[in-house]
C-alpha positions in Angstrom: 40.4 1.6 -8.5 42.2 5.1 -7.3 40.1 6.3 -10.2 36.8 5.1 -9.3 37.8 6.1 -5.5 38.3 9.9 -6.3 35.3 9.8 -8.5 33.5 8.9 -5.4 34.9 11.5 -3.0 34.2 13.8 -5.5 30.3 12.9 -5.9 29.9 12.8 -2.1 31.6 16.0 -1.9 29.0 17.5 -4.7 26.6 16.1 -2.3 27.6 17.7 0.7 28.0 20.9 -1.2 24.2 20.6 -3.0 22.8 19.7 0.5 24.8 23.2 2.1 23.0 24.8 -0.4 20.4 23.6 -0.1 19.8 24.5 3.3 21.2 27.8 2.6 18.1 28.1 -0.3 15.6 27.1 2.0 16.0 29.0 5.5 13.7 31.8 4.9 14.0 33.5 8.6 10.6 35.1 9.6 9.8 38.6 10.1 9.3 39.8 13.7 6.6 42.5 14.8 6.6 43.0 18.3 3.1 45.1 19.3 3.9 46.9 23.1 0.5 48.4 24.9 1.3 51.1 27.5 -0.4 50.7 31.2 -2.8 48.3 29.7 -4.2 46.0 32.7 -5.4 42.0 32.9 -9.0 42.8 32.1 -8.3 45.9 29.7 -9.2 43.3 26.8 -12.2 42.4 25.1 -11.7 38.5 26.5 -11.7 39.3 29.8 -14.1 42.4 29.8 -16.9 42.4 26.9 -17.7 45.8 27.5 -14.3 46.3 25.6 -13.9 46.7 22.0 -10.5 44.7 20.8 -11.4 42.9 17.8 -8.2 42.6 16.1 -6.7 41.2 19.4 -8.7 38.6 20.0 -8.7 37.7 16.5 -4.6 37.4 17.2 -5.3 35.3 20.4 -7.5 33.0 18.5 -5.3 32.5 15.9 -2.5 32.2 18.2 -1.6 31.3 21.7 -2.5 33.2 24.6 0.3 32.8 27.9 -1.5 32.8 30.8 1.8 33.1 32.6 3.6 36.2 31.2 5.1 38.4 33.2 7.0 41.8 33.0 8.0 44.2 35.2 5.5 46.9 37.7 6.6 49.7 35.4 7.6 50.6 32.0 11.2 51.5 32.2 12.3 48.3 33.5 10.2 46.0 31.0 11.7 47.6 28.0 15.4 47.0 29.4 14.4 43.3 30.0 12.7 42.4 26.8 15.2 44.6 25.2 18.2 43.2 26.3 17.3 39.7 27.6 19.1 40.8 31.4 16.9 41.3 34.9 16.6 45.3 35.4 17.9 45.1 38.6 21.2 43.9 37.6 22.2 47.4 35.7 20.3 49.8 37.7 16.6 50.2 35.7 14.3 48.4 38.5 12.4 51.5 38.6 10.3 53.3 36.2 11.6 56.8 37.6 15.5 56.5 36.7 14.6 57.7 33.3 12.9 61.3 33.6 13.1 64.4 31.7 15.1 65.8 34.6 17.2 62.7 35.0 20.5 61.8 33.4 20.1 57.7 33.8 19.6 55.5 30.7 19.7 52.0 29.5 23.9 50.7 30.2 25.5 51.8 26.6 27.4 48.3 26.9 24.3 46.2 26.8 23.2 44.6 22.9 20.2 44.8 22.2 17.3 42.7 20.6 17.0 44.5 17.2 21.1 44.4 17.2 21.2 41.0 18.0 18.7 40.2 15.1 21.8 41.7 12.6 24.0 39.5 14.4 22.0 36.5 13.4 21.5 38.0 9.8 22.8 41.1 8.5 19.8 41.4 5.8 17.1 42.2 8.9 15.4 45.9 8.6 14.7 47.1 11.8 12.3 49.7 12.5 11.0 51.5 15.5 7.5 53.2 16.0 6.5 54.8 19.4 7.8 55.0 22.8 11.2 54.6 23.5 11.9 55.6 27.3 15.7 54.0 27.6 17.6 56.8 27.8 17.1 60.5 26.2 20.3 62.8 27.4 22.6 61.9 24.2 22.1 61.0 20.9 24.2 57.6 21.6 21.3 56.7 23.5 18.5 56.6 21.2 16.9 54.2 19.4 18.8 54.1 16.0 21.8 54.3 18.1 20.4 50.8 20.1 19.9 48.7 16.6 17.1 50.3 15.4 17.2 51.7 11.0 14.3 54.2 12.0 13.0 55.5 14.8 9.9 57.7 14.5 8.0 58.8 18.3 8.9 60.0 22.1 11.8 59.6 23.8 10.2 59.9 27.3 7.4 58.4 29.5 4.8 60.4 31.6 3.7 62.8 28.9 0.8 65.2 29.8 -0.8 65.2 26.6 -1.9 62.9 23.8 -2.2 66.0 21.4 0.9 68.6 22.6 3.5 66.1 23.4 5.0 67.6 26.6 6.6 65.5 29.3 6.6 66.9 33.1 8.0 70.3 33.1 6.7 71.3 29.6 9.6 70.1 27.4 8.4 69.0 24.0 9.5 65.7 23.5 8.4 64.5 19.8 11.1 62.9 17.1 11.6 62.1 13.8 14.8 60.2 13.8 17.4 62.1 15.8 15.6 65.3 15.3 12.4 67.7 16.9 9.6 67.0 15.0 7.6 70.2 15.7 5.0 69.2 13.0 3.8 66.1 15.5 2.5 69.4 17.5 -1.3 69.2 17.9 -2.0 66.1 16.9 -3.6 62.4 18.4 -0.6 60.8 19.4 -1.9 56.9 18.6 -2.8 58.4 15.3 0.9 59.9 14.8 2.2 56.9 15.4 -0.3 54.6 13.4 -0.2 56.7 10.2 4.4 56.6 10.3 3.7 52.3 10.8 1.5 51.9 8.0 3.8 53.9 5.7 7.3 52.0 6.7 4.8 48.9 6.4 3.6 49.3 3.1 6.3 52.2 1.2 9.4 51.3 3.4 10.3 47.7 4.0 11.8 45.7 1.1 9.8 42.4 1.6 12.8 40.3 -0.1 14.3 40.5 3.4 13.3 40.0 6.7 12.5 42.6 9.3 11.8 43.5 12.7 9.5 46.0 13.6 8.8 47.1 17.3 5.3 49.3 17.4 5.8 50.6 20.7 2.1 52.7 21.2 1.5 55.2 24.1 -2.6 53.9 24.6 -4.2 53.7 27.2 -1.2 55.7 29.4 -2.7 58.6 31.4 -3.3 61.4 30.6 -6.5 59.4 29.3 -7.3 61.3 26.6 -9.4 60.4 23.1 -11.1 62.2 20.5 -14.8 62.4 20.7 -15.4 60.8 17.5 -13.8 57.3 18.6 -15.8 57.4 22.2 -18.9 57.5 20.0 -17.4 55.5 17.3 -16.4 52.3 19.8 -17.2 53.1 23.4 -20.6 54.7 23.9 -22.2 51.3 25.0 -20.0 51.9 28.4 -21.6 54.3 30.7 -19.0 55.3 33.1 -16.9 58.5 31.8 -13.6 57.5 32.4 -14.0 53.7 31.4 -15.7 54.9 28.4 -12.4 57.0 27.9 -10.2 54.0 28.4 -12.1 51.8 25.8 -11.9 54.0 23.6 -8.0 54.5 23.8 -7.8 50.9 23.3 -10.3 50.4 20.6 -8.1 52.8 18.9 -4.9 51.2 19.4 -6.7 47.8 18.1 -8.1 49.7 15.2 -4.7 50.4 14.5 -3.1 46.5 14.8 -6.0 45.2 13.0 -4.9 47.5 9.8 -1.3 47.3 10.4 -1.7 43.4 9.8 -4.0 43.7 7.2 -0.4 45.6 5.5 1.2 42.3 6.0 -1.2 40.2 4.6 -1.7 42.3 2.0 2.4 41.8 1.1 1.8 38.0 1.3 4.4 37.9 4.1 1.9 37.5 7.4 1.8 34.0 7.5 5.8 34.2 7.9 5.8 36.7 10.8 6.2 36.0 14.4 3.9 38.3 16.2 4.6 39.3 20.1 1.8 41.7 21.4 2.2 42.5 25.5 1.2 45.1 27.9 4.3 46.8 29.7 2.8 46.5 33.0 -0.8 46.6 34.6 -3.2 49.0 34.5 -3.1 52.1 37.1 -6.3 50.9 38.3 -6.9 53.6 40.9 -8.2 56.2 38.5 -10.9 53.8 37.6 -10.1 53.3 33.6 -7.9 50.8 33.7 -8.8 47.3 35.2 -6.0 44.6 36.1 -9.5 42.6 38.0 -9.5 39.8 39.5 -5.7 39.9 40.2 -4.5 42.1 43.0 -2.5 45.5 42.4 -1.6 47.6 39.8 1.2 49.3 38.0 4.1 50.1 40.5 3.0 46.7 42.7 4.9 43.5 42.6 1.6 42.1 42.8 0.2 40.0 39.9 -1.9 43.0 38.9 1.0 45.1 38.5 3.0 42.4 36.8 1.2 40.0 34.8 0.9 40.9 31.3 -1.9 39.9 28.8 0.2 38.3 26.1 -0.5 36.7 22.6 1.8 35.1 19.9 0.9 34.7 16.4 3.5 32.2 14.6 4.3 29.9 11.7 4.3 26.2 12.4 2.5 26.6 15.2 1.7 23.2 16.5 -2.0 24.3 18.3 -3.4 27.5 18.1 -6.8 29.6 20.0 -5.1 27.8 23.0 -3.6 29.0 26.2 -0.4 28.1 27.3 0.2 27.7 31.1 3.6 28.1 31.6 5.7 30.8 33.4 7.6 33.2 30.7 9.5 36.1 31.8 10.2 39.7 30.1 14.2 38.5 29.8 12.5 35.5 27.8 11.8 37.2 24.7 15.4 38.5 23.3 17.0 34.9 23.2 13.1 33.5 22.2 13.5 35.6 19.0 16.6 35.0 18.5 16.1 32.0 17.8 13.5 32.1 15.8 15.6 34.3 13.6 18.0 31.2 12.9 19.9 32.2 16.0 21.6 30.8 19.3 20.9 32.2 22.6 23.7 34.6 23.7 25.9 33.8 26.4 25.2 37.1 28.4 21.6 36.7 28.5 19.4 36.1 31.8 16.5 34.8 29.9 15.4 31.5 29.1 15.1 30.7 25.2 11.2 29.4 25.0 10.8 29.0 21.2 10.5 25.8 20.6 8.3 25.1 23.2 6.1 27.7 22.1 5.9 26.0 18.9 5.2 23.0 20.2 2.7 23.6 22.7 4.8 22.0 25.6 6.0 22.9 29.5 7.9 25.8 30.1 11.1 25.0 31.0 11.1 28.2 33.8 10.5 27.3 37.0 11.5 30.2 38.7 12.2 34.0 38.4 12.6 37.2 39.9 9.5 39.4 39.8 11.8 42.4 40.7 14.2 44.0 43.3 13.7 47.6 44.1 15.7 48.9 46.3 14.9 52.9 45.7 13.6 54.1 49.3 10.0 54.4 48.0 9.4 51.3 46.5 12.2 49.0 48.6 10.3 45.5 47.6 11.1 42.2 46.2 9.6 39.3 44.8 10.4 35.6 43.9 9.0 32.9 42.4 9.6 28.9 42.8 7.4 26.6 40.8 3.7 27.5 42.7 5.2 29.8 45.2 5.6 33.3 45.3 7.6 35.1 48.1 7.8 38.8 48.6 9.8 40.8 50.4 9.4 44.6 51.8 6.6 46.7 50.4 4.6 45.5 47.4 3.8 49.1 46.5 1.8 52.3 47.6 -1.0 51.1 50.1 -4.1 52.1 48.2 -2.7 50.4 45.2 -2.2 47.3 46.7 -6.3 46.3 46.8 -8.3 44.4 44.7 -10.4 46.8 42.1 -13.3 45.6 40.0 -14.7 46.7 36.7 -17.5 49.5 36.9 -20.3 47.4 36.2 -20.0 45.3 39.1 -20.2 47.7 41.5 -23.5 49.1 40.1 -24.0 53.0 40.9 -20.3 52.5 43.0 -18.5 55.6 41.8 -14.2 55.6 41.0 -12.3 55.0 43.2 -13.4 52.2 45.6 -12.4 51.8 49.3 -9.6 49.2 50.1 -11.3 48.7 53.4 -9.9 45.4 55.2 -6.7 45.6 52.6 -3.6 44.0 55.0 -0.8 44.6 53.6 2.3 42.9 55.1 5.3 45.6 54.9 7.6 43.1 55.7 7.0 40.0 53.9 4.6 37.5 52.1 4.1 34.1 50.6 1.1 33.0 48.0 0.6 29.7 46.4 -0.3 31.5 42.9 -1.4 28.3 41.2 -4.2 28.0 43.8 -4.6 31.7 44.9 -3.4 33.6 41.3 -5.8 36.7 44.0 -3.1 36.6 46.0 -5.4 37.0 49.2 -4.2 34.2 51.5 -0.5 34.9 53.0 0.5 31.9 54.1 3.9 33.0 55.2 3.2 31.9 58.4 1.8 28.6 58.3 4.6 26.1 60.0 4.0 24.0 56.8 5.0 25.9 54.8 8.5 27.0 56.8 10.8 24.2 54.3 9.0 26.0 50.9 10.1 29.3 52.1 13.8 28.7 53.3 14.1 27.0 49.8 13.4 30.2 48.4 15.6 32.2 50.3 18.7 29.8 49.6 17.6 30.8 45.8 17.3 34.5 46.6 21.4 33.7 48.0 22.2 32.0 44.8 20.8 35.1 42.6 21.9 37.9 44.9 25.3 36.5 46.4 26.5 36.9 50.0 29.5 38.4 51.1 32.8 36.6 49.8 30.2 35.1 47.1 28.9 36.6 43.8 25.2 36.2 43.0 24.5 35.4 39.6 22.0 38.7 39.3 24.1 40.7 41.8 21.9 43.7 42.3 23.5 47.4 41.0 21.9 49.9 43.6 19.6 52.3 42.1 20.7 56.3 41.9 19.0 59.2 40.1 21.2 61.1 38.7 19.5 64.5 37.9 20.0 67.6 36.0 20.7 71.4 37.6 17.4 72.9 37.2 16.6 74.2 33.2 19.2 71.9 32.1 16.5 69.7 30.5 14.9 72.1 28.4 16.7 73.9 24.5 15.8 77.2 23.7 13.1 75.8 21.9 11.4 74.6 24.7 12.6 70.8 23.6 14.0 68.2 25.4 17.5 69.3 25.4 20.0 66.6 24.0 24.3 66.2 25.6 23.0 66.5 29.1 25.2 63.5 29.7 28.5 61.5 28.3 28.1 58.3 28.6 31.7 56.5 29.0 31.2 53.7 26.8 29.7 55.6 23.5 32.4 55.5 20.8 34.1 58.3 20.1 32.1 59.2 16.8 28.8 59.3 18.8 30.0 62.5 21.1 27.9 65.5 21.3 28.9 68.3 19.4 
């Protein structure tokens, strides 16, 4: 019997094993590509405008879900920290777009993980690869991308550049790399071709496919200055009759000329129907120049409006249970680091802000989020805040520069209307706000004042107490105030005319990291 006992531990034990392995066998984590457009707006998109050409994108929404409820930050600095880290801006100093400048010394907290370093966590066999944009922090090597997580990094290390061709930020310091180094060969060339041509060779020469891999394409289209070779205006655009629309759509046709091939690489590889695919706009459109359209929400880039802040968002995934649907639910910036991580096979990390929406996703159910912090900006300029609580959304201070705070159509409803239109009859309330955004997504009735409504609102203040903290109480997003640092004059620049490199020493970078 003691025989026939052991025998039968051992069997169940071979079972247990087989079934470990089996699991092990079988878990075949997917590949991420995350797509991020620059100053792209609500109605930038063929789906909401048809004067636009964006093919490949719509071909992604309709083959995957489109969130009707995705929002980021009013500028691009402070999205990237928050997809990027999974953490609200606010709460390590980024809430504003103009902490990281080519005369600043600010940069993404060296202590915070990152997505593409969380990713290794979760398995050590993911390739991660960076195209494009970086703007979290360029004053010391420590700082950039391949220092963040990243295997490759291949683009600009700043925002605000004056041209798509020479690669100068403000001041006239070259800012173009290839890895840690100046690429000075980038010089006089398109950058959305630069950075299309270095994806579609890591995509099809530089990834081993037997692994997993993560791959941000971070393009500078359609950020001013709006600039576009000829040939794609006539190529895409020269159905649209305004100038600098025309402009506009044909930055973006050429950004969705580039996705469309870049997933054609994938499918090619046999590996597309096992990638997750995130594609997003960092923030609305500027709006006022009259390219970019955020229409029929109110605001634009640098407003806590919806216009400024609501980002048109698509996911392409395996298992998906519906697809060429939208999904209604609120999803937040902070969302997407613990989303993807689990996807990858992981768990949502303990420091994280953000809600983990995966399976929900997957399954074409409610959002679990039912409220969120659009922003706080405390920098003198900006000095605004917004909230939201299920419907409601509360704001606080100014919602941004005056004549962006309007409402600003397409060309061709205005007829002979030239750029940019009067905000005639715009109100806007300096001192605060309240908008039921499931019935007024236009945000052009403040109710703030209705008694009704008085129970709503101190509801939403006790929340704004919870997140921020009172004296003799920590907030759980207690906000870090937001300071410029910024360089002595020339300090910026090499001899080379490059952005200069060990302008700062960040505290927390190991040892091995420092400047030389």
């Amino acid at each position: 019997m003691a025989f026939i006992r052991h025998r039968h531990s051992f069997f169940c034990l071979l079972a247990v094993v087989a079934s470990i392995l089996t699991v092990t066998v079988s878990v075949n984590p997917p590949n991420i590509v995350l797509m991020m457009l620059d100053d792209m707006g609500w109605a930038d998109f063929q789906s909401h405008d048809p004067l636009m050409v964006t093919p490949n994108i719509r071909k992604l929404r309709e083959e995957g879900m489109f969130l009707n409820q995705s929002y980021v930050l009013p500028q691009c600095v402070p999205t990237r920290g928050a997809l990027l880290t999974g953490r609200y801006p606010h709460t390590y100093g980024l809430q504003d777009g103009q902490a990281i400048r080519e005369d600043t010394i600010f940069y993404l907290n060296e202590n915070l993980t990152t997505l593409p370093q969380e990713l290794k966590k979760v398995n050590p066999l993911y390739q991660t690869h960076m195209v494009g944009k970086w703007h979290l922090g360029h004053c010391h090597p420590g700082l950039y991308p391949q220092a963040r997580g990243f295997d490759s990094f291949y683009g600009i290390l700043l925002g605000g550049h004056q041209s798509f061709y020479y690669h100068n930020a403000t001041g006239n310091v070259y800012d173009f790399r290839d890895g840690d180094n100046i690429d000075w060969s980038a010089w006089g060339n398109y950058t959305t071709d630069l950075f299309h041509t270095r994806a579609k060779k890591i995509l099809e020469e530089d990834i081993d496919y037997t692994k997993p891999f993560f791959f941000y394409m971070s393009y500078y289209a359609a950020h001013k200055p709006f600039e576009v070779p000829q040939a794609y205006r006539d190529q895409y655009c020269s159905h649209v009759t305004n100038d600098t629309r025309q402009i506009h759509c044909a930055m973006a046709a050429r950004a969705d000329d580039s996705i469309g091939q870049l997933l054609q690489v994938l499918k090619d590889k046999g590996v597309y129907n096992n990638t997750v695919i995130l594609l997003l706009s960092d923030n609305g459109g500027p709006a006022l120049t009259g390219s970019s359209v955020n229409w029929p929400l109110r605001g634009t880039k640098q407003t806590i409006y919806e216009g400024g802040t609501r980002s048109y968002t698509i996911v392409r995934a395996p298992g998906l249970a519906a697809t060429n649907v939208t999904w209604p639910g609120m999803i937040h910036a902070i969302d997407w680091l613990p989303t993807l991580v689990k996807a990858a096979g992981g768990s949502k990390p303990s420091y994280v802000h953000g809600k983990n929406m995966w399976n929900k996703l997957k399954k074409n159910i409610a959002s679990p989020r039912t409220e969120f912090i659009y922003n706080i900006n405390d920098w003198e300029t900006r000095n605004h805040s917004a909230f939201r609580y299920n419907e409601w959304k509360l704001i606080k201070g100014k919602p941004g520069p005056t004549k962006k705070c309007g409402w600003f159509p397409p060309y061709q409803l205005l007829l002979n209307q030239s750029y940019p239109w009067g905000l005639d009859g715009v109100k806007v309330n300096d001192t605060i706000a309240l908008y039921n955004i499931e019935k007024d997504p236009e945000e052009r009735n403040d109710v703030y004042n209705d008694p009704a409504n008085a129970a709503i609102v101190q509801t939403i203040e006790d929340q704004i107490e919870k997140y921020l903290g009172v004296p003799g109480k920590q907030g759980l997003y207690p906000l870090q105030p937001f300071v410029i640092p910024r360089l002595p004059a020339g300090d910026n620049v090499d001899e080379n005319g490059a952005l200069a490199t060990c302008t700062c020493h960040p505290a927390g970078l190991a040892a091995s990291t420092a400047c030389t």
